[in-house]
Wavefront OBJ file of the C-alpha trace (Angstrom):
o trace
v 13.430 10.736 -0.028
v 12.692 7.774 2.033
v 11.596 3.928 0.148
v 9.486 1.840 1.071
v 8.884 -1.700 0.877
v 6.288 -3.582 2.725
v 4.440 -7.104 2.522
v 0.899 -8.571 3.234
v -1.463 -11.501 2.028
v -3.666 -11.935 -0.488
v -6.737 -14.197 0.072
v -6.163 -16.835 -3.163
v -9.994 -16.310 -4.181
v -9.534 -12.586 -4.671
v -6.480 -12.464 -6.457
v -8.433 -12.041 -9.609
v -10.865 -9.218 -8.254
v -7.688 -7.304 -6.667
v -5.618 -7.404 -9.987
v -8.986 -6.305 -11.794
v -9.533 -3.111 -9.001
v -5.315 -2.528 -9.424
v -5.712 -2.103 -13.510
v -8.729 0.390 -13.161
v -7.676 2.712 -9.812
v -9.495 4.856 -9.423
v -8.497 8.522 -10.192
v -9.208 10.033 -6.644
v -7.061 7.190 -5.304
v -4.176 7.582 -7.673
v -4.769 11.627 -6.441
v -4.838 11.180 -2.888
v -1.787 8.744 -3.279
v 0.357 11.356 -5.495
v -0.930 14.349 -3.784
v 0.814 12.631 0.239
v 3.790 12.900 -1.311
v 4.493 9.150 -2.387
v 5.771 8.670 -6.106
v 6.788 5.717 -7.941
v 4.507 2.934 -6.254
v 4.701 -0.671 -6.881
v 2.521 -3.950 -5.547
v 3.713 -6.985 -6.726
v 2.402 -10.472 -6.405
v 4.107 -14.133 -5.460
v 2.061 -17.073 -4.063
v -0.502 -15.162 -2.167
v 1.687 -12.384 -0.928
v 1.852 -8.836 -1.944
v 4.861 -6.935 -2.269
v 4.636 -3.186 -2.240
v 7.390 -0.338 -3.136
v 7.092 3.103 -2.828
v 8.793 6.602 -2.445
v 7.838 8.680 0.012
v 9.315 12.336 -1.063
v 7.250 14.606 1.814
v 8.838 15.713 5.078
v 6.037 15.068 7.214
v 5.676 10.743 6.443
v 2.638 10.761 9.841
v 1.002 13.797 8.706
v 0.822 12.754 4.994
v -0.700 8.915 6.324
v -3.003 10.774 8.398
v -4.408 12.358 5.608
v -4.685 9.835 3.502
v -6.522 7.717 6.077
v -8.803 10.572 6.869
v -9.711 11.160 3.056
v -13.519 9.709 1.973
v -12.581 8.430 -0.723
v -9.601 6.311 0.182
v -11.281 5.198 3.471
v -14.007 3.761 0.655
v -11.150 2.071 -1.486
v -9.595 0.763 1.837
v -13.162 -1.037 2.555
v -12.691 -2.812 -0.488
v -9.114 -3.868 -0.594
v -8.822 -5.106 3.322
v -11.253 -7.974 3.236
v -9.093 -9.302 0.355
v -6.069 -9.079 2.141
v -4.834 -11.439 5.066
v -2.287 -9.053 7.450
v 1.288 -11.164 8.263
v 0.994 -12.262 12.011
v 4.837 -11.199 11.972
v 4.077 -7.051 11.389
v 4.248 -4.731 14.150
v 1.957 -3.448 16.171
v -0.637 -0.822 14.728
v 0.591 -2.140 11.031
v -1.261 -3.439 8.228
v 1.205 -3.976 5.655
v 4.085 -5.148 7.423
v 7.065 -2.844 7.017
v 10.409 -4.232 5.768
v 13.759 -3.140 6.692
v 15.987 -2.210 3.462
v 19.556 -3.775 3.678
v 20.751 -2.953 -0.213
v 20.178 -0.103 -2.445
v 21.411 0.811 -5.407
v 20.783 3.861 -7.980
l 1 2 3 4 5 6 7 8 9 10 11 12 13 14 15 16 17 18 19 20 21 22 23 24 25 26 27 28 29 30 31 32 33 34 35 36 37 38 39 40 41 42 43 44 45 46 47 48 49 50 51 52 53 54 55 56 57 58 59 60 61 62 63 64 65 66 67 68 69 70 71 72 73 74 75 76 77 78 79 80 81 82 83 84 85 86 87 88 89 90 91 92 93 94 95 96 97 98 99 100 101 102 103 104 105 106 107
């Protein structure tokens, strides 16, 4: 099992709208998301920033995101949810959520 935890922006005027579309997901989203092998997901939000946690419990991590970016559906959700979002000019290259490096864990 490998976690996760990655940041991004949130655009202040759609922090409303992007809590509303987070308490109503929709069920092919919550499928596609469970179904790539990723289990006990998280976003959280401070001042305009989201945080996001997640377990990734697959053995094939690129295959799984491939998927998932190739699925109808999600492609439709993404749509939505990236013109709310503002990308940190700090990720790497060919991220959206900017990955960050764990340095504690405890069970």
């Amino acid at each position: 099992m490998r976690r996760f935890g990655q940041l991004i922006g949130l655009k202040s005027e759609k922090e409303e709208l992007y809590k509303k579309y987070h308490s109503r997901i929709w069920p092919e989203i919550a499928s596609m998301i469970s179904e790539c092998n990723i289990h006990n997901y998280s976003i959280y939000l401070f001042n305009n920033l989201l945080f996001a946690y997640f377990e990734y419990t697959g053995s094939n991590f690129e295959g799984d995101m491939a998927r998932m970016a190739a699925d109808e559906k999600t492609q439709e959700w993404w749509d939505i949810m990236k013109p709310m979002q503002t990308p940190l000019e700090e990720r790497m290259p060919g991220e959206w959520w900017a990955d960050m490096e764990e340095v504690f864990h405890q069970d």
